[in-house]
C-alpha positions as CSV (number, residue, x, y, z in Angstrom):
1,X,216.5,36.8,25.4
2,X,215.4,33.2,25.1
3,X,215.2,30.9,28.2
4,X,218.0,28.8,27.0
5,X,220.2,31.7,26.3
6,X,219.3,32.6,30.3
7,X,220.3,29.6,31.7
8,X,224.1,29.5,30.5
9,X,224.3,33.0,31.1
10,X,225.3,34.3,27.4
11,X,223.0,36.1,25.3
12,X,223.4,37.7,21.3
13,X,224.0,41.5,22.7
14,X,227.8,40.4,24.8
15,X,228.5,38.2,21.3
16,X,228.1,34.5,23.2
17,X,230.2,35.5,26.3
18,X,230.1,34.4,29.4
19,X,228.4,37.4,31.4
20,X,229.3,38.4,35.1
21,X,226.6,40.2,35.8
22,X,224.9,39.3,39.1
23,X,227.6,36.7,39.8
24,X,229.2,36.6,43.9
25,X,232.2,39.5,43.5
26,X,232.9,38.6,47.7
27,X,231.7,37.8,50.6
28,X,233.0,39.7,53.4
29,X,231.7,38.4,57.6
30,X,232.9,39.1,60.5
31,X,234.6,37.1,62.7
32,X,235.4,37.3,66.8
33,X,238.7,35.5,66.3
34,X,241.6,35.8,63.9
35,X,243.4,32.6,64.0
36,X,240.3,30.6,65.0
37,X,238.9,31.5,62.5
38,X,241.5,31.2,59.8
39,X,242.4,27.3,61.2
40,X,238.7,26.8,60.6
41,X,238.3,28.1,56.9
42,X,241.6,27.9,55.5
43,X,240.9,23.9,54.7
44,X,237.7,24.3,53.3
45,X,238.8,27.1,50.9
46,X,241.6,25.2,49.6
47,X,239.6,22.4,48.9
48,X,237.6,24.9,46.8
49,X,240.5,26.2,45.4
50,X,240.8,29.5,46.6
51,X,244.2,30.7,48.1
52,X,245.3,32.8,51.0
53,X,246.1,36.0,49.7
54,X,245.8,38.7,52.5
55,X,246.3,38.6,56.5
56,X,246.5,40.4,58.9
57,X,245.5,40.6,62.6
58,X,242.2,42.0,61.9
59,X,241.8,40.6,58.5
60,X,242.4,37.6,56.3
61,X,240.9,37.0,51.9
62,X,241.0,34.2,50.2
63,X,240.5,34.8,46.1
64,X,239.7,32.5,43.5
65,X,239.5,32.4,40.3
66,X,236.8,31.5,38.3
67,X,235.6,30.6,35.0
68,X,234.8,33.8,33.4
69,X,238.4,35.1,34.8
70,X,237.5,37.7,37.3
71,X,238.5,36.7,41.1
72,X,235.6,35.8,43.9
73,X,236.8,37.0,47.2
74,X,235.9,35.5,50.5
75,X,237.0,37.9,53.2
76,X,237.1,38.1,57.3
77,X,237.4,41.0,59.6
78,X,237.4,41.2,63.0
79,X,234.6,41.9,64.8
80,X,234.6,45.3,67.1
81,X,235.0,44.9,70.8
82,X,231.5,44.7,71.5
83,X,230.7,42.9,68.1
84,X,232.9,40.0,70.3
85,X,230.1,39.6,73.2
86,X,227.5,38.9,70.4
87,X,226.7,35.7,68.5
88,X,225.4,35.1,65.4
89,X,221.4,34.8,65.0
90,X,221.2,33.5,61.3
91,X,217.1,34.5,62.4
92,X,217.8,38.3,62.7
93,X,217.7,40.6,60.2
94,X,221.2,40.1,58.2
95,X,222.9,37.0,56.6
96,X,220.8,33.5,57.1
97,X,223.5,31.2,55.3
98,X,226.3,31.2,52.3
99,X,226.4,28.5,49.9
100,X,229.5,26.9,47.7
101,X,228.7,25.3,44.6
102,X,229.9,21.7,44.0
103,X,230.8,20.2,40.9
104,X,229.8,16.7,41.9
105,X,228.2,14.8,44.6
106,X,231.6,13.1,45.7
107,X,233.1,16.6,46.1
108,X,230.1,17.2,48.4
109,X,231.1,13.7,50.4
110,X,234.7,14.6,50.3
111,X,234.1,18.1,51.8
112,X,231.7,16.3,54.4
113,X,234.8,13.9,55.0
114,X,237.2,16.9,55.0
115,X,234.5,18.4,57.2
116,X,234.7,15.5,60.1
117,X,238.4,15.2,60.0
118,X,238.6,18.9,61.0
119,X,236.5,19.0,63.8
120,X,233.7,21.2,62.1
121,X,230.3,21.7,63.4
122,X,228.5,19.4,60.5
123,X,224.4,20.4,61.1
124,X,223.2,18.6,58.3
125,X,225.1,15.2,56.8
126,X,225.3,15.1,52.6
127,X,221.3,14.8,52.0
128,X,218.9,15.6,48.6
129,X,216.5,18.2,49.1
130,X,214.0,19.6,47.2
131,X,215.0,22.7,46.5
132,X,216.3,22.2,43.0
133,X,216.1,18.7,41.1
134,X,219.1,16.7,42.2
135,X,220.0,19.1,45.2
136,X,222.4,17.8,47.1
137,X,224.0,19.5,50.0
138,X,226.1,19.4,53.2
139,X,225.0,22.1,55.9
140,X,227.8,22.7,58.5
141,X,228.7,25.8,61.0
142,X,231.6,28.0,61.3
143,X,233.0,28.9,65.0
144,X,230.8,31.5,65.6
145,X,227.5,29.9,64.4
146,X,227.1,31.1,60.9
147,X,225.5,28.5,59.0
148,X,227.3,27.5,55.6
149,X,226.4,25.0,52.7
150,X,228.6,22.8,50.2
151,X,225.7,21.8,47.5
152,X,226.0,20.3,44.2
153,X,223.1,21.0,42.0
154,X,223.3,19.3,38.8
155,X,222.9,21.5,35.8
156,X,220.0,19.8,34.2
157,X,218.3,19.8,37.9
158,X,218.7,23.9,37.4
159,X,217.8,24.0,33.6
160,X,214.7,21.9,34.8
161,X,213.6,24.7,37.3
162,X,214.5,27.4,35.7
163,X,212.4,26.1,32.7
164,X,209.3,24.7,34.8
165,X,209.0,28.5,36.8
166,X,208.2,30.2,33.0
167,X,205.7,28.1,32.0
């Protein structure tokens, strides 16, 4: 497969479709409170676009479409009744952080904006780093520490790696 077949994710053997191989199915953490927690994410996910679509006391999912037409999931279940004395050490083994794609920059203000109004635990303002060409990213925590990220990365900045680490 050529590189530039690679970086739009179509190649010659799915006839030019759009594959969904390795692509974010769901996402599934656990929370030590409900409502908290749904008062918390529900905002951010509809700014995203994804809706509400199960909940209950022990567990709520938010699906969204996307562009290949297969739903991503974002789920939350309650944590066990000693998972509730415990807090979240992004440094232990297990999750570090989750990352949403932006489409733009002003999406990434916007959430930072949306971010602010709600009260959230922002760690990092809307910042470039280096970790892709034109990485741009907000950094912000969820109520019981997890650390999440709102980045745009613009596709030529992740044609430009991509392309630079197969020289």
């Amino acid at each position: 497969m050529r590189v530039e077949e690679q970086l739009v994710g179509r190649s010659p053997q799915n006839d030019g479709a759009v594959r969904r191989i390795g692509g974010m199915n769901h996402i599934r953490l656990t929370v030590t409170d409900i409502p908290r927690s749904e008062q918390f994410y529900d905002p951010l996910l509809r700014f995203m676009g994804y809706k509400l679509v199960e909940k209950s006391n022990s567990r709520l999912a938010w699906a969204a479409m996307t562009s290949n037409g297969s739903l991503q999931w974002f789920i939350l279940s309650i944590a066990s009744e000693q998972g509730t004395t415990l807090t979240h050490d992004r440094y232990s083994p297990g999750l570090h952080h989750f990352a949403w794609n932006a489409d733009t920059r002003e999406e990434v203000d916007r959430f930072h904006a949306l971010l602010c109004d709600t009260g959230a635990t922002v760690l990092d303002a809307p910042s470039e780093y280096s970790y892709e060409p034109g990485y741009y990213a907000v950094f912000f925590g969820d109520p019981d520490g997890i650390k999440l990220e709102f980045v745009h990365v613009p596709t030529s900045g992740s044609q430009k790696y991509w392309q630079d680490a197969f020289r």
